[in-house]
C-alpha positions as CSV (number, residue, x, y, z in Angstrom):
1,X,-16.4,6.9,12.2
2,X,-17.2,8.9,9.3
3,X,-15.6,12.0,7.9
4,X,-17.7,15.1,6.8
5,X,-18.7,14.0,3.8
6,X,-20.2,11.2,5.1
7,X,-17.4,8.4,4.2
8,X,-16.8,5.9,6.7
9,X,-13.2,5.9,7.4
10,X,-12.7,1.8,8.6
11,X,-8.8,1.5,6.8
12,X,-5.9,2.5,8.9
13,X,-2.2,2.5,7.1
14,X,0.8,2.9,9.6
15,X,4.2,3.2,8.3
16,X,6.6,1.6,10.6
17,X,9.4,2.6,8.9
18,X,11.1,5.4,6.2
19,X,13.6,3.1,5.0
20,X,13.4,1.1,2.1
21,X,16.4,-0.9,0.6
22,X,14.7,-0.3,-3.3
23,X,14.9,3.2,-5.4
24,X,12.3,3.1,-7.3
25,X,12.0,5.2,-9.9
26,X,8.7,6.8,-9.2
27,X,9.0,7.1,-5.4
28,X,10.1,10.2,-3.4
29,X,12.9,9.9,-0.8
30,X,13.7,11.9,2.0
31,X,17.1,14.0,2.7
32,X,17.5,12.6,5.9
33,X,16.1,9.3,7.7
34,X,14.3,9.3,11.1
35,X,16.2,8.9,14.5
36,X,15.2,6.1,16.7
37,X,13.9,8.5,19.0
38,X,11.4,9.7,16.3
39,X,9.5,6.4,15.3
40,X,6.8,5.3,16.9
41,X,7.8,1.7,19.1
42,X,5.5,-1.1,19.0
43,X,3.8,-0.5,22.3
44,X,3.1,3.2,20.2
45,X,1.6,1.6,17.4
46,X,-0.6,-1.1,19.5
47,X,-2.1,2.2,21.6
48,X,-2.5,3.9,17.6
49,X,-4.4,0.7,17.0
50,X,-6.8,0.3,20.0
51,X,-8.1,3.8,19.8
52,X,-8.6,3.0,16.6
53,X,-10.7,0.2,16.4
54,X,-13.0,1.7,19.4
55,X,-13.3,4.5,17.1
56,X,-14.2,2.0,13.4
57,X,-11.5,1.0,12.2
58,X,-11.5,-2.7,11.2
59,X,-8.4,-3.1,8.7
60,X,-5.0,-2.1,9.9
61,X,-2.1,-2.0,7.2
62,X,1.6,-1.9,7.7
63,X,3.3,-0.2,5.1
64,X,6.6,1.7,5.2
65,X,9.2,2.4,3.2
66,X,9.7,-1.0,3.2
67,X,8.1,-2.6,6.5
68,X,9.7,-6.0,6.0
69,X,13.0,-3.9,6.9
70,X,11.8,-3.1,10.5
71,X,13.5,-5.4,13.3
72,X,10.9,-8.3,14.7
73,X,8.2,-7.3,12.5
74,X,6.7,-10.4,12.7
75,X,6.5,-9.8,16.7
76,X,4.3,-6.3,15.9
77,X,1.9,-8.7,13.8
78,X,1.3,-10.9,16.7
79,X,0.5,-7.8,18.7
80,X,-1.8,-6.4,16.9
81,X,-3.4,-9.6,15.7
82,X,-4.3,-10.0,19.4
83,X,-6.3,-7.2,19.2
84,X,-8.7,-8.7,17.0
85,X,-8.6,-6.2,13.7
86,X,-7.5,-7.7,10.2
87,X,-3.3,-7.5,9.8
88,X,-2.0,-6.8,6.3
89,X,1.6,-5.3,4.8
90,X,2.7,-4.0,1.7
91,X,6.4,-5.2,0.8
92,X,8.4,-5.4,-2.1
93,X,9.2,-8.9,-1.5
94,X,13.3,-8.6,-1.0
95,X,12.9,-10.4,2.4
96,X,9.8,-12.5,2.2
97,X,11.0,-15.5,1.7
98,X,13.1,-15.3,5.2
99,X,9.9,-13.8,6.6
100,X,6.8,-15.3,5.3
101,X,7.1,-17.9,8.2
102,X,7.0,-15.7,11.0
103,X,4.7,-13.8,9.8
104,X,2.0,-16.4,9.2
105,X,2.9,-18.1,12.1
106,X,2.6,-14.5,13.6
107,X,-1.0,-14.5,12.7
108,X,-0.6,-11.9,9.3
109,X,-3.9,-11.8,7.3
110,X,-2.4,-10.9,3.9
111,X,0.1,-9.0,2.0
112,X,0.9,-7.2,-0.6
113,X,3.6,-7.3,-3.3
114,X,4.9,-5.1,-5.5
115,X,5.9,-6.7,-8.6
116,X,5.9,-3.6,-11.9
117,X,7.3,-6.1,-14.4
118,X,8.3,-10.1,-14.4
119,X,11.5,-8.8,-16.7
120,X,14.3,-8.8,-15.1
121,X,16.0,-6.0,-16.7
122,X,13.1,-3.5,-16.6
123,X,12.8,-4.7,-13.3
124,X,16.1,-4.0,-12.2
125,X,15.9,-0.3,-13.6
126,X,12.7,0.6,-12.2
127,X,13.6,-0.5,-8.3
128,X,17.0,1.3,-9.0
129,X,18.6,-2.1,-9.3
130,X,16.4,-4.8,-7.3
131,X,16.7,-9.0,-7.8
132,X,13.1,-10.1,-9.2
133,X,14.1,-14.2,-9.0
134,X,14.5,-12.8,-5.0
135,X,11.2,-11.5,-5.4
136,X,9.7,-14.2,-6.9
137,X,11.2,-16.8,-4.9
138,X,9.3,-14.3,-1.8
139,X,6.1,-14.9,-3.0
140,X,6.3,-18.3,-3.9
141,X,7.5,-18.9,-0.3
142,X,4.4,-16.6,1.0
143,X,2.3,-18.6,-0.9
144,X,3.8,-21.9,0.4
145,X,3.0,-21.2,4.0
146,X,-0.2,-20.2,3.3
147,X,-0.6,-16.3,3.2
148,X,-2.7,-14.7,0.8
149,X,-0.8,-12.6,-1.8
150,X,-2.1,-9.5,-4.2
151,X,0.1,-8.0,-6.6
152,X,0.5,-4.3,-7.6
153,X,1.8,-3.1,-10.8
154,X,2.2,0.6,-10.9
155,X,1.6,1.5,-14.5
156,X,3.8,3.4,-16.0
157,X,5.5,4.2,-19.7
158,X,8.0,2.1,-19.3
159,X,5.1,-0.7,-19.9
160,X,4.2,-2.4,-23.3
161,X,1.5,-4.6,-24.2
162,X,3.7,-7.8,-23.7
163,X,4.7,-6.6,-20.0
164,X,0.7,-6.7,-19.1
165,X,0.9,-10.0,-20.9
166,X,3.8,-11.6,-18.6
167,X,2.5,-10.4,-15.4
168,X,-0.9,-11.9,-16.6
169,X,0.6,-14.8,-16.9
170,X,2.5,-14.7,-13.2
171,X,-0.8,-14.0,-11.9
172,X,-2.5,-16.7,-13.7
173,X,0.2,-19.7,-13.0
174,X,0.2,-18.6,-9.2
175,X,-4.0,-17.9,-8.9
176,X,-2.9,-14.3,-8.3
177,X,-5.4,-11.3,-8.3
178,X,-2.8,-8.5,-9.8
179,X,-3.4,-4.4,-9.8
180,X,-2.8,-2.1,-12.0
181,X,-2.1,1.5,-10.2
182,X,-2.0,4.9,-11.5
183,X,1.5,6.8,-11.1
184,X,0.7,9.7,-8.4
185,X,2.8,12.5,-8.5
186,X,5.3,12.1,-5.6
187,X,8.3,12.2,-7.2
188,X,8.0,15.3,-9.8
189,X,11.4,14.7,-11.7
190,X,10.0,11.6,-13.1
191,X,6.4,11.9,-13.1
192,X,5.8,13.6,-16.1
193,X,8.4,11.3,-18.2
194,X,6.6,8.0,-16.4
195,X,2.5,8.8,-15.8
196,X,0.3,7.2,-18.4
197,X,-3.6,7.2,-17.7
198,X,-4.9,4.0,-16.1
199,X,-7.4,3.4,-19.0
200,X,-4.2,2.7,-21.1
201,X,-3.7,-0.1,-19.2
202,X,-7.1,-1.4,-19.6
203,X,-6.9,-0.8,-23.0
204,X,-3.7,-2.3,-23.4
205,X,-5.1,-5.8,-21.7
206,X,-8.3,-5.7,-23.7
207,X,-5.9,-6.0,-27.2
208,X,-5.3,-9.9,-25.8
209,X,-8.1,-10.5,-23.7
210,X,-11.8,-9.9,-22.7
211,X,-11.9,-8.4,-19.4
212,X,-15.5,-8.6,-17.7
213,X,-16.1,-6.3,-15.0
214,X,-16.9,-7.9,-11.6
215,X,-17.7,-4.5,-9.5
216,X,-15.2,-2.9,-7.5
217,X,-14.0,-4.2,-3.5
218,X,-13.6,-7.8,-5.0
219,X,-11.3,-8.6,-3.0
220,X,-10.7,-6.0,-0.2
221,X,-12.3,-2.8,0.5
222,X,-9.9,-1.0,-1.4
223,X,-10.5,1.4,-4.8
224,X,-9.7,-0.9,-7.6
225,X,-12.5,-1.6,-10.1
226,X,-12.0,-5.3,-10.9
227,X,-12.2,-7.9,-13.8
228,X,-11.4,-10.9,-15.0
229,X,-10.0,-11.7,-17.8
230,X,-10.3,-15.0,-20.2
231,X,-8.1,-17.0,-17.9
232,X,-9.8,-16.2,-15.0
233,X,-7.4,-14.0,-13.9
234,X,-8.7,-10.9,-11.1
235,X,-7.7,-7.8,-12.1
236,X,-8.0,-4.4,-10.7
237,X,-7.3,-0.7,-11.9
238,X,-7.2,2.5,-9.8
239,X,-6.9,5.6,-10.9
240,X,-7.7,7.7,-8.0
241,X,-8.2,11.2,-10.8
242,X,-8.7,9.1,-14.1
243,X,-11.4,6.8,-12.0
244,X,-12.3,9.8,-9.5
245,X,-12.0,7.1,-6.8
246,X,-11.3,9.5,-4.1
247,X,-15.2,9.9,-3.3
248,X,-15.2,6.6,-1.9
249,X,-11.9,6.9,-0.2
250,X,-11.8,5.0,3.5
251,X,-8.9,5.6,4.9
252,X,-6.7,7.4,6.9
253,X,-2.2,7.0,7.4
254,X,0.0,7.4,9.9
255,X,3.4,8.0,9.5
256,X,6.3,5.9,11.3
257,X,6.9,9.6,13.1
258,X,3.0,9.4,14.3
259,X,2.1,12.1,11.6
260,X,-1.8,11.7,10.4
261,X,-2.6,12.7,7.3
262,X,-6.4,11.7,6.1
263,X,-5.2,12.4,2.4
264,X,-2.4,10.8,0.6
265,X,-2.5,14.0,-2.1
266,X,-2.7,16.9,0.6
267,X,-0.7,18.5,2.9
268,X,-3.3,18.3,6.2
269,X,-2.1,16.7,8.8
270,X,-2.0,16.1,12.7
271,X,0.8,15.6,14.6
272,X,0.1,12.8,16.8
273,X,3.4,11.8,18.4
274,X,2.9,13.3,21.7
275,X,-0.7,12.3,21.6
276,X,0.2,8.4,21.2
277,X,2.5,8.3,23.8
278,X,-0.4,10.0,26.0
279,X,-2.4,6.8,25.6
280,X,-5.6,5.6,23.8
281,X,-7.5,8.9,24.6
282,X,-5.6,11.5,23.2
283,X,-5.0,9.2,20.5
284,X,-8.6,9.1,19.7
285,X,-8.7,12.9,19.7
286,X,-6.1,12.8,17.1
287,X,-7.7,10.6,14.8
288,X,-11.1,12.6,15.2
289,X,-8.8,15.7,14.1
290,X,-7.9,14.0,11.5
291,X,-10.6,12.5,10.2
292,X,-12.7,15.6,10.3
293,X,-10.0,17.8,8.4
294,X,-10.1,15.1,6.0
295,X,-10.6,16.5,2.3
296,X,-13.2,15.9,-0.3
297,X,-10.2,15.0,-2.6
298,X,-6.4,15.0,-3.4
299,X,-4.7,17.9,-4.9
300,X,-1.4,17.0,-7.6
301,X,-0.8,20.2,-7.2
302,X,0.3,19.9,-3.0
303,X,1.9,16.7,-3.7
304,X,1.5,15.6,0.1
305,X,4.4,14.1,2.2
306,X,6.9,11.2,0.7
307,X,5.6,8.2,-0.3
308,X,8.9,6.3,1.4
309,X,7.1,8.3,4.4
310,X,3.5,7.3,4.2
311,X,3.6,3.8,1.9
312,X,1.4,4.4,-0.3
């Protein structure tokens, strides 16, 4: 499935929920939450998913707000995972360590965490007051069972050279790839007092240790442009305007309401609720629609939809 400029579009991200029990500092939240009646069940999500893989699509993400949060998650992995596409999620860790289990068990490919600082206190006052030795003791239990863990980092002014150098270091003592991510502008009360150019982070790394480049997609099909470092350690950056990443953009979202957007910094987007619960066909139209109407690039300036709505 390719879009109209030729990119083909093989990444689906599905929010499953718009909750998240973090407030970040840099995320955008909105006024009121979803009613049950409003987000998409898991028989909705497994239709999403079949038209999607007859149509490309090879990588299916869970994202949310925080996806960890939605009841029986581990039961929607198993689902999908029987429909023979590659199962990841994004989470901030809170509950892994109760979850990780399941979830492998459940047949979960890999996951993401997000882990901005190994402080505590800067920690705790960028998630609006989140437990990092929680966190921590998340991933080492993902780890334990087996999963494969990434970590992001989303780089921001609160970082100094010695906050690179301590989540080096996690990454290092665990064999974690980490990722460095540009600030987007979702939340514009703190944007401009929090966005720092991704090359600052490079830059920041490079006072301590070489970093030699190792091409981009190192480890998933994703954006990052990767390195390692003197350690060993796998490190990516993304900078979707600083980088100009977006030409090689391969994805599409769907939102836990069953809203497609094909751009994470537009405002485009097809309503697909009616058309999931349709079945696979109309489905399929939907994500044609959407991938066709997909843009060249973001805009800052629309800002596009919350991120506690799409996940990133």
């Amino acid at each position: 499935m390719k879009d109209s400029f030729g990119r083909e579009i093989n990444y689906l991200r599905i929010s499953v929920t718009d909750r998240c029990n973090f407030d970040c500092l840099y995320c955008s939240h909105p006024v009121e939450m979803l009613p049950r009646e409003r987000v998409l069940r898991f028989e909705d999500i497994v239709v999403l998913v079949q038209a999607a893989k007859e149509l490309g699509i090879k990588k299916v993400r869970l994202t949310g707000g925080e996806p960890l949060l939605r009841r029986d998650i581990d039961k929607l992995v198993a689902m999908l995972h029987e429909l023979d596409v590659t199962v990841h999620t994004t989470t901030n860790g809170f509950m892994l360590a109760r979850l990780a289990e399941p979830l492998k068990e459940a047949g979960l490919d890999g996951l993401n965490v997000s882990l901005d600082f190994v402080d505590a206190e800067k920690f705790r006052q960028i998630t609006g007051g989140g437990d990092l030795a929680t966190v921590v003791q998340g991933i080492d239990k993902a780890l334990e069972v087996g999963l494969p863990v990434k970590l992001n980092a989303v780089f921001t002014t609160m970082h100094e050279t010695k906050d690179l150098k301590e989540l080096l270091n996690f990454g290092k003592e665990r064999n974690l790839p980490i990722r460095f991510i540009e600030l987007m502008p979702k939340n514009l009360g703190s944007f401009s007092s929090l966005f720092r150019p991704i090359g600052d982070a490079q830059s920041m790394i490079e006072s301590f240790t070489q970093l030699r480049p190792v091409g981009t997609n190192a480890v998933s099909g994703g954006p990052a442009e990767y390195y390692l470092t003197d350690d060993g350690v796998e490190v990516g950056f993304i900078g979707f305007f600083s980088l100009n990443q977006c030409k090689q953009c391969n994805r599409i979202r769907v939102t836990s309401s069953g809203a497609i957007y094909p751009c994470l910094l537009r405002n485009v987007k097809v309503e697909a609720f009616e058309s999931i619960k349709q079945g696979k066909e109309a489905t399929k139209e939907a994500l044609l629609k959407a991938v066709s109407i997909k843009p060249v690039a973001g805009n800052p300036e629309e800002v596009g939809p919350d991120m506690s709505e799409i996940g990133g």
